[in-house]
C-alpha positions as CSV (number, residue, x, y, z in Angstrom):
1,X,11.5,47.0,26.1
2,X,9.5,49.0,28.6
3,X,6.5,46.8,28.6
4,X,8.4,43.4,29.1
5,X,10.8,45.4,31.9
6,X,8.2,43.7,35.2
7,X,8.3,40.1,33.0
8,X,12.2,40.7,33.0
9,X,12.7,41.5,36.2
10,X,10.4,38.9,37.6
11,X,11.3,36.7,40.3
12,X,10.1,33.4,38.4
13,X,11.4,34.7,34.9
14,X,14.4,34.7,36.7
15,X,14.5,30.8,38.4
16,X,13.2,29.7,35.1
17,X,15.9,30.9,32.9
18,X,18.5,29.8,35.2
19,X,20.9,27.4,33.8
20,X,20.1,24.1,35.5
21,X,16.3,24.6,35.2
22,X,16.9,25.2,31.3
23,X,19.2,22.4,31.5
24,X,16.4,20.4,33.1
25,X,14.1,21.5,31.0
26,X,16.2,20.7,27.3
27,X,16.8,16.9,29.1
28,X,13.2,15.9,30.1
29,X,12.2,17.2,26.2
30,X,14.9,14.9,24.8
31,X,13.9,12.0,26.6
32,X,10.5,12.3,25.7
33,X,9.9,13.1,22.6
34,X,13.2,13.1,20.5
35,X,15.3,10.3,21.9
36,X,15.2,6.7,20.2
37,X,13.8,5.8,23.5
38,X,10.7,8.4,23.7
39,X,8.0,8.2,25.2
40,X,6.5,8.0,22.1
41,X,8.4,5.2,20.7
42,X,7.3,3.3,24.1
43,X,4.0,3.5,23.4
44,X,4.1,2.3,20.1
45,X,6.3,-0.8,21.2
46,X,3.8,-1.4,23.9
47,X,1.1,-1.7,21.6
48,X,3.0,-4.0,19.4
49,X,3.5,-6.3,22.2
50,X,0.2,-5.9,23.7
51,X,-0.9,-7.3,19.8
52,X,1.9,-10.0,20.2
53,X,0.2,-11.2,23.3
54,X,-3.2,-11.3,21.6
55,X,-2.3,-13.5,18.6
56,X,-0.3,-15.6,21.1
57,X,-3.0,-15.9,23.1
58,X,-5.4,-17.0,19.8
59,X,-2.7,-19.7,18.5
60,X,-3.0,-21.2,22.2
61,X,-6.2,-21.7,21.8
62,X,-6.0,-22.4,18.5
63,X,-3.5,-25.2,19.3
64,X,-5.5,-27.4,22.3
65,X,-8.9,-26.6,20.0
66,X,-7.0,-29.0,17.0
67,X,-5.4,-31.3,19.8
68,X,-8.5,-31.8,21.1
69,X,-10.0,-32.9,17.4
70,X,-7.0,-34.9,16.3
71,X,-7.6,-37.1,19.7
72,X,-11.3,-37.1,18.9
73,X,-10.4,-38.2,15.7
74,X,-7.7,-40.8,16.2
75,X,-10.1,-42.7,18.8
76,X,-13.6,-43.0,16.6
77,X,-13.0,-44.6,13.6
78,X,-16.6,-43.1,12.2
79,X,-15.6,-39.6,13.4
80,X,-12.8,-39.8,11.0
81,X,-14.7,-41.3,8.2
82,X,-17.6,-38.2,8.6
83,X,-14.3,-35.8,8.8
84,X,-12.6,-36.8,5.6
85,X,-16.1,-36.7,4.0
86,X,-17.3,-33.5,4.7
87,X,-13.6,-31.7,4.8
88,X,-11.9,-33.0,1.7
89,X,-15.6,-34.9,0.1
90,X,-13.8,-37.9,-0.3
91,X,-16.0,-40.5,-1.4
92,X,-16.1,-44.7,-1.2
93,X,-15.4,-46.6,-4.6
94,X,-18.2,-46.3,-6.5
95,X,-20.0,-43.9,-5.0
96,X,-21.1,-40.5,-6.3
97,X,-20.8,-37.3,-4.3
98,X,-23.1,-34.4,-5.4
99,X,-22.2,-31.1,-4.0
100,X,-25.2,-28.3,-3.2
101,X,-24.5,-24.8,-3.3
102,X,-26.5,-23.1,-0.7
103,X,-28.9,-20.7,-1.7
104,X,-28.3,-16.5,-2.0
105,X,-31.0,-15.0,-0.4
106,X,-29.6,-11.7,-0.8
107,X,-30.5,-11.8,-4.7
């Protein structure tokens, strides 16, 4: 106990192990790290939203990119024909549609 008798008798061993700095102490701990609340927890919820906003964001656009096609659509007749053709290869009666599979140039 020698050794430690300077640290004990310290004046700022003494301030920090007074009751209210402890007290202090023990509470701003708490609230960061082990409350449901934490500073931690925060974060996580923040980056949560923050990937919320993002796919809100991309449905927006999303959204005014189809708008924007269905009135394209609706007003050209030919538009809509080409659309139908190449989306869903519908064809006219009797007429034959032949599909071609591109090419793998990896092989």
């Amino acid at each position: 106990m020698g050794r430690f008798k300077y640290l004990f008798e310290s004046k700022w061993f003494k301030r920090l192990t007074n009751k209210y700095v402890l007290a202090t102490l023990f509470f701003s701990f708490w609230m960061l790290f082990v409350d449901r609340s934490s500073l931690v927890i925060q974060s996580e919820l923040d980056s949560k939203l923050k990937a919320l906003n993002d796919g809100i964001n991309f449905y927006q656009k999303e959204l005014t990119h189809t708008e924007n096609q269905i009135e394209a659509l609706s007003s050209d007749p030919e538009k809509l024909e080409r659309f139908a053709r190449e989306t869903y290869w519908m064809h006219k009666p009797g007429e034959q549609v032949i599909l071609v599979a591109p090419l793998d140039e990896e092989k």
